[in-house]
RODO-2510 file (C-alpha; in nm, 4 decimals, decimal comma):
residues 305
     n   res          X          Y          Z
     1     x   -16,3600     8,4281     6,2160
     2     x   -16,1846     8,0830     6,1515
     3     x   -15,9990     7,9633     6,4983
     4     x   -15,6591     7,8997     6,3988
     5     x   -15,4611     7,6829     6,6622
     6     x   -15,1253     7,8487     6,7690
     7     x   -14,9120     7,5116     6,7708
     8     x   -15,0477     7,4639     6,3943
     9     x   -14,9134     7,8487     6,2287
    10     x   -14,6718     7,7568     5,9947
    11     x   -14,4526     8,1057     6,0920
    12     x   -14,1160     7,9276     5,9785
    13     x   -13,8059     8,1362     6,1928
    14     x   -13,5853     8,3832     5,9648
    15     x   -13,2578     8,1831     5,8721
    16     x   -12,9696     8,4840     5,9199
    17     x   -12,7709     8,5213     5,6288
    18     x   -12,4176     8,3314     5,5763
    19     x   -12,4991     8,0250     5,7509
    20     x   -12,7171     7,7789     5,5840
    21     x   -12,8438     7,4187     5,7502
    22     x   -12,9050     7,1708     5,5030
    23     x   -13,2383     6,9997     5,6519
    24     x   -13,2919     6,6418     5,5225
    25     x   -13,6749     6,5311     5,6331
    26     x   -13,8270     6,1562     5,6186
    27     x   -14,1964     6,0800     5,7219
    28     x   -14,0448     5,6853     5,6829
    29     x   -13,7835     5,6935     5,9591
    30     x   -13,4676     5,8487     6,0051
    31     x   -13,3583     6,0370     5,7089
    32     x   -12,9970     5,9878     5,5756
    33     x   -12,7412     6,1987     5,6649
    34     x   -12,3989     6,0318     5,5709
    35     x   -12,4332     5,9747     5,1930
    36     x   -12,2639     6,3122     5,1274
    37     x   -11,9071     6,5147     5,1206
    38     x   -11,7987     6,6094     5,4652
    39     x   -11,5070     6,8354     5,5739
    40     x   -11,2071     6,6776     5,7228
    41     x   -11,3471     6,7280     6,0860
    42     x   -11,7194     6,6317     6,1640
    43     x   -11,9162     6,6754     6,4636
    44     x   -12,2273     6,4547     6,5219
    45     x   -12,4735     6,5105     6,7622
    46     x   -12,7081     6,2536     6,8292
    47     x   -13,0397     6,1827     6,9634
    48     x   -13,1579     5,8558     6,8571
    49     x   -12,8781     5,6590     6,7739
    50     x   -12,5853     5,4946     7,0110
    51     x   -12,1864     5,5583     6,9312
    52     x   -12,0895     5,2599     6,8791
    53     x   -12,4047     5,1764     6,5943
    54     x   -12,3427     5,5125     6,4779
    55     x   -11,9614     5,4581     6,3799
    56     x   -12,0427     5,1161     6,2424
    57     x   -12,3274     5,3110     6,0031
    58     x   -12,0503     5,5037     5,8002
    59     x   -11,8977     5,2065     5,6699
    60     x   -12,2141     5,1249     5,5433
    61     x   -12,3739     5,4358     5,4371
    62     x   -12,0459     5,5982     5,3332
    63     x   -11,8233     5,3493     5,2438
    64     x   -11,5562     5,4343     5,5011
    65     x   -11,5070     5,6678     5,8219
    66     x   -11,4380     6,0066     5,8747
    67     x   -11,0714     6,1110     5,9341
    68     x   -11,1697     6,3034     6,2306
    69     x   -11,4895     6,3018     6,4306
    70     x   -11,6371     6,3954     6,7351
    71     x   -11,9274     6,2461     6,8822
    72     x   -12,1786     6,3718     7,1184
    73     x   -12,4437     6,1518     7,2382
    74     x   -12,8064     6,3123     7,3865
    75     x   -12,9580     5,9841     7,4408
    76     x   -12,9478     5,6901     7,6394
    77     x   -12,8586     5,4798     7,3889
    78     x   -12,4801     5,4727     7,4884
    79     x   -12,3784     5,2554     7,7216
    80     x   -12,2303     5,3275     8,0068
    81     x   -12,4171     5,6845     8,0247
    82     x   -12,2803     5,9446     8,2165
    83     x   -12,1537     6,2924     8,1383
    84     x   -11,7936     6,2457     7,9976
    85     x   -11,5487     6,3313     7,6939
    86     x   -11,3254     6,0506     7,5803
    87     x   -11,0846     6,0538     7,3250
    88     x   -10,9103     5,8117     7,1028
    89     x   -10,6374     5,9245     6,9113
    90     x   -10,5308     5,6384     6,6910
    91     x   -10,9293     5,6130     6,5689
    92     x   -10,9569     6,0135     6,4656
    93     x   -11,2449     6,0053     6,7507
    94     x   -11,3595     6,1885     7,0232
    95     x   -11,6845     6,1540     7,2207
    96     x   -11,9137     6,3761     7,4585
    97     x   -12,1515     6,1220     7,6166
    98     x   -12,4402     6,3326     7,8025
    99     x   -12,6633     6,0561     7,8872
   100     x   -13,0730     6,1889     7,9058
   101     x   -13,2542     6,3789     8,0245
   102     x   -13,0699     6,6591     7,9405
   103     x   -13,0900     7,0189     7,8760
   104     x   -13,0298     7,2118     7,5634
   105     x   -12,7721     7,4419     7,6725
   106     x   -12,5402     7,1157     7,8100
   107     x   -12,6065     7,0208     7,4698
   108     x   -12,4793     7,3170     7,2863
   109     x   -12,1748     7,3308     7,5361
   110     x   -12,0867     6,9928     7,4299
   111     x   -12,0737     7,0469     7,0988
   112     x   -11,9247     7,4269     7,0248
   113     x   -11,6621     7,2456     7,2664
   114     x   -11,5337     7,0766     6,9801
   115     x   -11,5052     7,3861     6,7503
   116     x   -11,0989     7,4445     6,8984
   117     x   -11,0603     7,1291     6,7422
   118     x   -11,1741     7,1885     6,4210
   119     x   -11,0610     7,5670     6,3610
   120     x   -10,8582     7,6119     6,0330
   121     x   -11,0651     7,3108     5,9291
   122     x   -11,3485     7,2193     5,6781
   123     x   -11,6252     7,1314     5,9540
   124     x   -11,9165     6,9505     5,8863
   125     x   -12,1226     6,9208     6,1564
   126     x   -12,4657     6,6399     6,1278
   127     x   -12,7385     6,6366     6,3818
   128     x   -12,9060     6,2723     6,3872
   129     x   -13,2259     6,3220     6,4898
   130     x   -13,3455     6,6406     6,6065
   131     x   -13,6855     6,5015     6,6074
   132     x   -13,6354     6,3612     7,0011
   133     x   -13,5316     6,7293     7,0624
   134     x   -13,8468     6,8890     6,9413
   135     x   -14,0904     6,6115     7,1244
   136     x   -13,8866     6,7245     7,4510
   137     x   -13,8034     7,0634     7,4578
   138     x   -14,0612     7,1930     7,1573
   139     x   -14,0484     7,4322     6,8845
   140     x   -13,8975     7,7433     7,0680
   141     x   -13,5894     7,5796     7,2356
   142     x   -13,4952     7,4222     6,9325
   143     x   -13,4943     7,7318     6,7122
   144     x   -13,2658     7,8929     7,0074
   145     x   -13,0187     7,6129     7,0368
   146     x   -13,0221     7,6329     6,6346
   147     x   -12,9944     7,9843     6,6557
   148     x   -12,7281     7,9711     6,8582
   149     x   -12,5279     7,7341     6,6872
   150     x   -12,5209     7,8992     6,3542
   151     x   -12,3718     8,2484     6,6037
   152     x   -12,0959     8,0206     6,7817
   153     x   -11,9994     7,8399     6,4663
   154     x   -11,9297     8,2039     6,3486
   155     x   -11,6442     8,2063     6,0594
   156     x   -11,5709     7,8735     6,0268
   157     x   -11,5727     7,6764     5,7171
   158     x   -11,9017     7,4777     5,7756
   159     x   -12,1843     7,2598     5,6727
   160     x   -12,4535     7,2062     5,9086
   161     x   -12,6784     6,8732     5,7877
   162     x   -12,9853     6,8246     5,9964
   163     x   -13,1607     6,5115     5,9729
   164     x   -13,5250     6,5299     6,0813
   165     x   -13,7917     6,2584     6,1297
   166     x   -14,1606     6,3967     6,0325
   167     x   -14,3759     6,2287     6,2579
   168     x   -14,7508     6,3318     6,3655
   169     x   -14,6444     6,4313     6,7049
   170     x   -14,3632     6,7308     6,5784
   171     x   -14,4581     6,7979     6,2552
   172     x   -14,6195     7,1028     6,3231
   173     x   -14,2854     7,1939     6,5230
   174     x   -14,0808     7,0880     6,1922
   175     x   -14,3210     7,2975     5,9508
   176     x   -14,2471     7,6048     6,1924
   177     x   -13,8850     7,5877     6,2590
   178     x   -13,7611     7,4900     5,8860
   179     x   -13,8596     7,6855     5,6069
   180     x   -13,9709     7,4662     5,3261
   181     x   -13,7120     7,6451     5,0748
   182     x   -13,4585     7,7814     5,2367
   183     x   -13,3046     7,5335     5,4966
   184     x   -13,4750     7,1820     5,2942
   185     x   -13,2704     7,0553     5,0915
   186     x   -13,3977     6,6770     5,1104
   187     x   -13,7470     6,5438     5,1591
   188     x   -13,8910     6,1897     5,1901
   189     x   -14,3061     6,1960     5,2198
   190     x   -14,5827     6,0717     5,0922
   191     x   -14,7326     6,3884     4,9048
   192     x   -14,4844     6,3421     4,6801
   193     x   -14,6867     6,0334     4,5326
   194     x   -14,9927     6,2661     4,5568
   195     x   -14,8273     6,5757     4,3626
   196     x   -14,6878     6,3036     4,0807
   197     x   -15,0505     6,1799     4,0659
   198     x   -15,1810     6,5681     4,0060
   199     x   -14,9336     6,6243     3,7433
   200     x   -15,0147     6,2797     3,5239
   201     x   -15,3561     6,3402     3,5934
   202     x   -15,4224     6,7820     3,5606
   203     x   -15,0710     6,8918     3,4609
   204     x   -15,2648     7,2474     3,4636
   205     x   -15,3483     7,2991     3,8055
   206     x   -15,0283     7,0646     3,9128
   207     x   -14,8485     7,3507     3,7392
   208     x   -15,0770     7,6358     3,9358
   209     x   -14,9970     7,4237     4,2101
   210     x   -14,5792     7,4594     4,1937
   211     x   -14,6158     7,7953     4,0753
   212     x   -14,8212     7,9440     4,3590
   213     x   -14,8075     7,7270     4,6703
   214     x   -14,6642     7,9197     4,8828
   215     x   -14,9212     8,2549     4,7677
   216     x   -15,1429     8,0205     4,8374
   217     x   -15,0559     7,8714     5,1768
   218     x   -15,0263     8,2991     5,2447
   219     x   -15,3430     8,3681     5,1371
   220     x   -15,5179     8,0386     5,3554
   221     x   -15,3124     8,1447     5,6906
   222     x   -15,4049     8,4869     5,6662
   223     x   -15,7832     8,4306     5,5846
   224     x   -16,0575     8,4964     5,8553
   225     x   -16,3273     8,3454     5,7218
   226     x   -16,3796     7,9846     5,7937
   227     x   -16,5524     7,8787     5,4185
   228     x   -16,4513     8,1337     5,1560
   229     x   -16,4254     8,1808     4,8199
   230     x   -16,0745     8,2093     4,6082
   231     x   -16,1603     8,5842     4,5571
   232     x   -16,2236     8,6249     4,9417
   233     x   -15,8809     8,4573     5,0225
   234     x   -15,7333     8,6392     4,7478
   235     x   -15,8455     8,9695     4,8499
   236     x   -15,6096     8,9269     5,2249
   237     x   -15,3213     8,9310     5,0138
   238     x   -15,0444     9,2081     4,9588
   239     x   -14,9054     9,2396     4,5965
   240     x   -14,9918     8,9058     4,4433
   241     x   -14,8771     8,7237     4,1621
   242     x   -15,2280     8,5349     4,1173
   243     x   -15,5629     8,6597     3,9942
   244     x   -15,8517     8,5079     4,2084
   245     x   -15,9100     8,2276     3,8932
   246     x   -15,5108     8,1499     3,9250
   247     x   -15,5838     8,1322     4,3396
   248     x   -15,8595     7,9275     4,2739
   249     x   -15,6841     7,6963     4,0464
   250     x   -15,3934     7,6246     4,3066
   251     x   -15,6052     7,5765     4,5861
   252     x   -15,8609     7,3315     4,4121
   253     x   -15,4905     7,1195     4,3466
   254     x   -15,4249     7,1898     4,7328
   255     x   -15,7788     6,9881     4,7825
   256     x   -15,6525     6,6954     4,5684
   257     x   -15,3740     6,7025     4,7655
   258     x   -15,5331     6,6877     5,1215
   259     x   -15,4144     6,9840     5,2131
   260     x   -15,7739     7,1884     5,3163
   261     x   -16,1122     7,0507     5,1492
   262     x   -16,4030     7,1880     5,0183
   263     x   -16,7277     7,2764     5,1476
   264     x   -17,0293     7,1071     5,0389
   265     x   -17,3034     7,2853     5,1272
   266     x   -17,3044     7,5716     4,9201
   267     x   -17,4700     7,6755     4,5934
   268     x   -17,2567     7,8809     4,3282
   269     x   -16,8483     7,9055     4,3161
   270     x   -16,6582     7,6967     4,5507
   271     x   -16,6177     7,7502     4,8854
   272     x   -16,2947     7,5998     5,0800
   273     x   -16,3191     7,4561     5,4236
   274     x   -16,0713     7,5970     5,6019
   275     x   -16,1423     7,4103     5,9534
   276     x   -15,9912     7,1115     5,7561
   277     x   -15,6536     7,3265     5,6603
   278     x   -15,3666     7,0664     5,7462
   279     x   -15,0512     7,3085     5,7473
   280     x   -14,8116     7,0159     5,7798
   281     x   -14,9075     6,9229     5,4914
   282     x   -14,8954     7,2685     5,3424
   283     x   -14,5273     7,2760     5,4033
   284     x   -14,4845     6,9509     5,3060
   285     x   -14,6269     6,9954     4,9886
   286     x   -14,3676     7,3110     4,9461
   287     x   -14,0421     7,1501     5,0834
   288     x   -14,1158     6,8440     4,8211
   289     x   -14,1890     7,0714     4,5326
   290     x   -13,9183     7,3184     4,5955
   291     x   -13,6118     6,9967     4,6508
   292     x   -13,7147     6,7580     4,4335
   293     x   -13,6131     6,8597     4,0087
   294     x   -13,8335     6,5715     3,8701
   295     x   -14,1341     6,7811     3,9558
   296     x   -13,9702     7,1165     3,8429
   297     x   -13,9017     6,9725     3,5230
   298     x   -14,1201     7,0294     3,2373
   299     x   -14,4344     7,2214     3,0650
   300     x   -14,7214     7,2298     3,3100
   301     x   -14,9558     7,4126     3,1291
   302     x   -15,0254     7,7063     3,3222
   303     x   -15,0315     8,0249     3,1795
   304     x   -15,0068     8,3610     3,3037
   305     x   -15,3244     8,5991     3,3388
***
């Protein structure tokens, strides 16, 4: 039985219906956050970036400032850092400063405290970075306090942009909090160079690839068997869309990829070694195929069985 560590399952938490986050993800730094519509009230929460170098960032990254924001700072990054709200009317600003370390429910008081403000409003409301936030509180806290936002923010006119670092030290955190499709609507990584190298090179099993990632990342999680054949991880699944050859296909791309490799020592059809499955990658691989239209686009080659 293949030993599958608990911190890697890629078991992404159900998004509830009406409220979606748009999740922007870099693996080169702080992803941008700004360089879109907001409402006329915006809440930013931040974890690795100051007030003062934040507000000087929207002239540059959106030409201008909001009308009406409210700031609250997690970080020590402020100066002067101690719990307190300031406000100052003749700048359309408002600010929480809550210092570190602190907890995630201070930090979800702080914010849903600026919802009275913003009722009867279009609110957009930008988290910049909730990558600190994982590396402190981990995986489970941060799908509460997201949980819990999306149920306080309740009917209000909103858009929730979440900008995420992917670093080594959350990105198993990321892969299990976010789902790839649903709540991604941005991603910045380096398998996307990979996936346009796959589809100049095989546009076939690039195509089985897009098509049936996500069977495929099924079939790989549920799987027992530490070095088995397509058909074996073909046979765990319920209702598939792939044939073992079509399974086979997309997982040989998920090899050229660096996603899980193969294992050598065998005589006959290919075995995969799943001891090297990298599930980080795996949802990598399915946030940047499922956001980015240049690699929708176009006749891959598959076919149907």
């Amino acid at each position: 039985m293949r030993f599958v560590d608990e911190a890697n399952v890629t078991m992404p938490v159900p998004t509830q219906s009406g409220r979606e986050y748009a999740v922007r993800v870099s693996d080169r730094g702080r992803p941008s956050v700004r360089d879109g519509e907001v409402g006329e009230q915006v809440i930013s929460l931040l974890f690795g970036t100051g007030i003062e170098e934040w507000r000087r960032g929207w002239r540059r990254t959106a030409g201008t400032l909001p009308d009406r924001e409210a700031i609250v700072s997690a970080s020590d990054l402020t100066r002067g850092a101690a719990t307190a709200t300031q406000v100052v009317p003749d700048r359309g600003l408002a600010y929480t400063v809550l210092g570190a370390p602190v907890d995630v429910e201070q930090i979800l008081e702080a914010v849903t405290g600026h919802f009275v403000e913003a009722r009867d409003l279009e609110l957009t409301v930008i988290i910049d970075d909730i990558e600190p936030l994982l590396a402190e509180h981990g995986r489970d806290a941060v799908s509460e306090f997201l949980d819990e936002l999306r149920v306080r923010l309740g009917d209000c006119q909103s858009t929730v942009v979440i900008g995420c670092s992917f670093t080594e030290r959350t990105a198993s955190s990321v892969a299990s909090v976010f789902d790839p499709v649903h709540d991604v609507e941005r991603i910045e990584h380096s398998v996307a160079a990979a996936l346009e190298r796959l589809r100049g090179e095989d546009p076939t099993t690039f195509g089985y690839v897009r098509r049936h990632w996500a069977e495929a990342r099924t079939g790989i999680e549920r799987c027992e068997r530490n070095y088995p054949q397509a058909k074996q991880v073909h046979a765990v699944l319920s209702e598939p869309e792939t044939t073992p050859r079509t399974l086979g296909t997309a997982l040989s791309g998920l090899v050229s990829l660096g996603v899980l490799d193969t294992w050598s020592e065998t005589v006959g059809p290919t075995r995969y070694d799943l001891t090297a499955y990298k599930p980080a990658r795996m949802w990598a691989v399915g946030a940047t195929l499922a956001t980015a239209a240049d690699l929708a686009d176009g006749d891959d080659g598959s076919v149907d069985d």
